[in-house]
Structures are given as C-alpha cells and as structure tokens.
N, C-alpha and C positions, 0 to 999 in steps of 0.2 A: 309049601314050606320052603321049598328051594328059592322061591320068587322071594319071601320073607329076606331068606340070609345075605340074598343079592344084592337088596335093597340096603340093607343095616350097612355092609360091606362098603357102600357107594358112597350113602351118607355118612360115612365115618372117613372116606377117603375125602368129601367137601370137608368135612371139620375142619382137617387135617390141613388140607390145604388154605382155607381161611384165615386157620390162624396164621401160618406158615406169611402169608402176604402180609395180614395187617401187624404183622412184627415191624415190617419197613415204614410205616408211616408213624412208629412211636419209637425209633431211632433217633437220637437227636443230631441235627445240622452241624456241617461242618462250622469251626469261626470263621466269622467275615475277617480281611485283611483291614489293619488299621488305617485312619484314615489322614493323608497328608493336611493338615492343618496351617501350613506357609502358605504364602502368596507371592506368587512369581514377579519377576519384578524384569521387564523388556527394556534395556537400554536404547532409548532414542540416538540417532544421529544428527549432527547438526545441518539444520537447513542448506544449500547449497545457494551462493550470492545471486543478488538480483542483477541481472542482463541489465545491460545500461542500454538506455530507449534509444532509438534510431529513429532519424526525423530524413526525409524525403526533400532534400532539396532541388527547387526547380531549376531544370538544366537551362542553358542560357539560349535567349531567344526564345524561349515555348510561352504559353499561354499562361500568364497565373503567378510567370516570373518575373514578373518588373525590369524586363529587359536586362533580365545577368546582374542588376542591381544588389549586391549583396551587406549593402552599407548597416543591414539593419544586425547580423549575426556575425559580421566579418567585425572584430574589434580595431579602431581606428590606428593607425602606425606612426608614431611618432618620428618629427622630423633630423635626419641626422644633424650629429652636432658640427660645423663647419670646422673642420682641419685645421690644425695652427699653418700657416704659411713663412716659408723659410724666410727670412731678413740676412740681405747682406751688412747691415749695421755692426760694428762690433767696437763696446767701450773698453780702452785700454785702463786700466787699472793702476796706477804706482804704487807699489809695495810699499810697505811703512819703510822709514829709515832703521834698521839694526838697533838694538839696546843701547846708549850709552852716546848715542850720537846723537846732538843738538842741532835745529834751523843754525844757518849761517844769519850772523845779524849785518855784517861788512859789507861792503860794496862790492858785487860782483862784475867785474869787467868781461864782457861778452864780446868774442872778433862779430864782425858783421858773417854773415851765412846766408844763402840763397834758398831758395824754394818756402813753398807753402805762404806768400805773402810778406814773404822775412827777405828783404834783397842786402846790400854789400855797398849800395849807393855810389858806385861808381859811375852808373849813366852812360853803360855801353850801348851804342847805339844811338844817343839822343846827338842832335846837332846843336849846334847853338849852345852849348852847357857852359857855365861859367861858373868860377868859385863864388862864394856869397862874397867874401871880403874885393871882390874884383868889380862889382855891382854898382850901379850907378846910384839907385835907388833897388833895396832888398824887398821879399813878397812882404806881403803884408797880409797878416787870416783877414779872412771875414766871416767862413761859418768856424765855432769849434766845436768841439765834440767833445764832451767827458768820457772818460773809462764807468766802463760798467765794472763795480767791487766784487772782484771773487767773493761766491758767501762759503769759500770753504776760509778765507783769509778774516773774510769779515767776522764769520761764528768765532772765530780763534782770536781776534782782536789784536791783529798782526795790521801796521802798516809797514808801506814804502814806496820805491821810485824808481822809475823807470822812465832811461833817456834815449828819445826815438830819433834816429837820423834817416832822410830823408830827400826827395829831389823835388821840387815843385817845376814842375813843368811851364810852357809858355803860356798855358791855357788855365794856369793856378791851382793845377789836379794836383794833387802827392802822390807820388811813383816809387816805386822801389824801397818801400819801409822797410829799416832794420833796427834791433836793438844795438845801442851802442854800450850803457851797462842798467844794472836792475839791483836792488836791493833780494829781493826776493824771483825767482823763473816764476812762480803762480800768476803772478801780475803782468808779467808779458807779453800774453797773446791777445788780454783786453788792452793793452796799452798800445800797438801795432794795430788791432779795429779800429779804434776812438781815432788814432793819426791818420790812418787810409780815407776817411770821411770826410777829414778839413778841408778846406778851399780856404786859397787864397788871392791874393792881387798880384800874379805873376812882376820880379822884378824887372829889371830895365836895365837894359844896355847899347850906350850911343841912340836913347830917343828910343829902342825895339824892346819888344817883350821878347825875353830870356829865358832858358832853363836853368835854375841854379842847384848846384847839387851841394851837400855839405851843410842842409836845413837843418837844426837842431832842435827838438821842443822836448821837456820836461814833462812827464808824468806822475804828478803826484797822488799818491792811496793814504787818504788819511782819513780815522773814524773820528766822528763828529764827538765831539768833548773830552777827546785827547789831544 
C-alpha cells in the first residue's frame, strides 16, 4: 500500500508539473515592432570629368615619325605683317588764312631771292654777260614750256601771272630763275619749272654768242572760258 501512495504522490507531482510547463506555450507573444514603411533615398555624386586623351607623338628622327615632320598636327603660322618703314618725306601744310581776310587780287612785287631754283639774276660768276638792251641781236626761244595749272588754283577758278627774270646763257640754257612779281605765290613755283625748261638761240655780241642777263618772260594762268 505504501508503494500505492508513492506512486499517486509522483503522478500528481507530473500533473503538477505539466500543467505548470504547458502554461508557457498559451502565453501570448510579445508585439512585433512596426514596420518602417519609407524608402531610403542615396544621394548620387556627380560624375568626375573625362581626362582629356593624350596622343604619343613621334620624337624626331625615330621610325614611324616622318622625320620630325610635324606639318600635319602643328597648325600653319601665318605670315608677319611687314612694318611700316620710317619716310624722311614730310608735307608742309599752309594754314588757312584767319577769318575775315581775303586772297590778295593786286599785283604782288616780289625782290628776286636765292636758293631752291629761285636766283636774283645777277649772273655772278658768268663771263661774257651782257644787258639784253646792249645786244646785238637778243636770244630767241625755240623750245617752250607751259606752266602746269595748280588744281588747288584751278578747283577755286582763280587766274593770274607770273613774271619770270632770267639769264640765258651762251649755250641758250636759262640760268638763275627768279620771280620778279605774281598775281597770286601758288602760281610761282609752276611758273620758275616751265621757265628753267626753255631753250633758246643764245644772243650775240660783236659776231659771239653771249650771256644775257635781265631775260623777261611772262606767265600767264588762265582758265579756259574765262
């Protein structure tokens, strides 16, 4: 009977214990934590630049290089432009005449004056010189020469005259040209060309060809249908 109570005693302590365990598996679970529902979002960085390509060129004189010929990648250099080059020339200018002051229209008497082709015609130095009125027979032209028309005289429709003194030599040459007077100065340095150019029939003295100084010849500038 003892073995009986022992037994009751055992299975009542499994009971016990059974139920004791299967209490934990009709407990109910903890809650699950909720669940993030966004979507992450990774910010890109931008690309970093593309390496600019490197080309291998051939060193000069090697194999492959067209003998240092570079004409085909080297772009052609244009040619410098040629430098102005200095000029001693320099054109003198005359200022206009002041407000209120007019050309002269009178005859301007001009003394004779030396240099630049403009002489005094006195015939220093020449031998043989004689006055024209002292002359047995006087020169006589054979070539003449016109004045070339200023066109600052010509555009302005301005005439006048210009009276050239002069020496004719024994060989018929004109020597020593000066103005003796001018209507207008513009007209005077064409009218001194044009006289330096003549030739003439040198005059005569006792049977000899002469120097005569004291030649006169008139210059006239005048426009065609005035």
């Amino acid at each position: 009977m003892k073995r009986d109570i022992l037994i009751g005693i055992a299975v009542a302590f499994a009971l016990h214990g059974g139920l004791a365990l299967s209490g934990n598996f009709f407990t109910s679970a903890p809650p699950s934590a909720p669940i993030d529902d966004t979507i992450p979002v990774i910010e890109l960085l931008p690309p970093p630049p593309p390496e600019p390509e490197l080309f291998d060129l051939p060193e000069p004189g090697s194999e492959g290089g067209g003998g240092g010929d570079l004409s085909d990648i080297v772009p052609p250099m244009q040619a410098d432009n040629p430098a102005p080059t200095a000029s001693s020339f320099v054109q003198r200018i005359q200022p206009p005449p002041p407000p209120g002051i007019e050309r002269p229209t009178g005859v301007i008497v001009i003394p004779g004056r030396a240099g630049a082709g403009i002489g005094t015609g006195l015939g220093d130095g020449f031998k043989n010189l004689f006055d024209l009125a002292t002359l047995d027979h006087p020169p006589v032209p054979r070539v003449q020469i016109r004045p070339v028309y200023p066109h600052e005289m010509s555009r302005a429709g301005i005439n006048g005259e210009v009276l050239v003194g002069f020496i004719v030599d024994s060989e018929g040459n004109v020597r020593d040209p000066y103005v003796i007077r001018s209507t207008h100065r513009e007209f005077e340095v064409e009218a001194l060309r044009a006289a330096a150019r003549w030739k003439f029939k040198p005059g005569r003295k006792n049977g000899a060809d002469v120097s005569t100084r004291n030649v006169q010849l008139p210059f006239e500038f005048k426009l065609s249908g005035k």
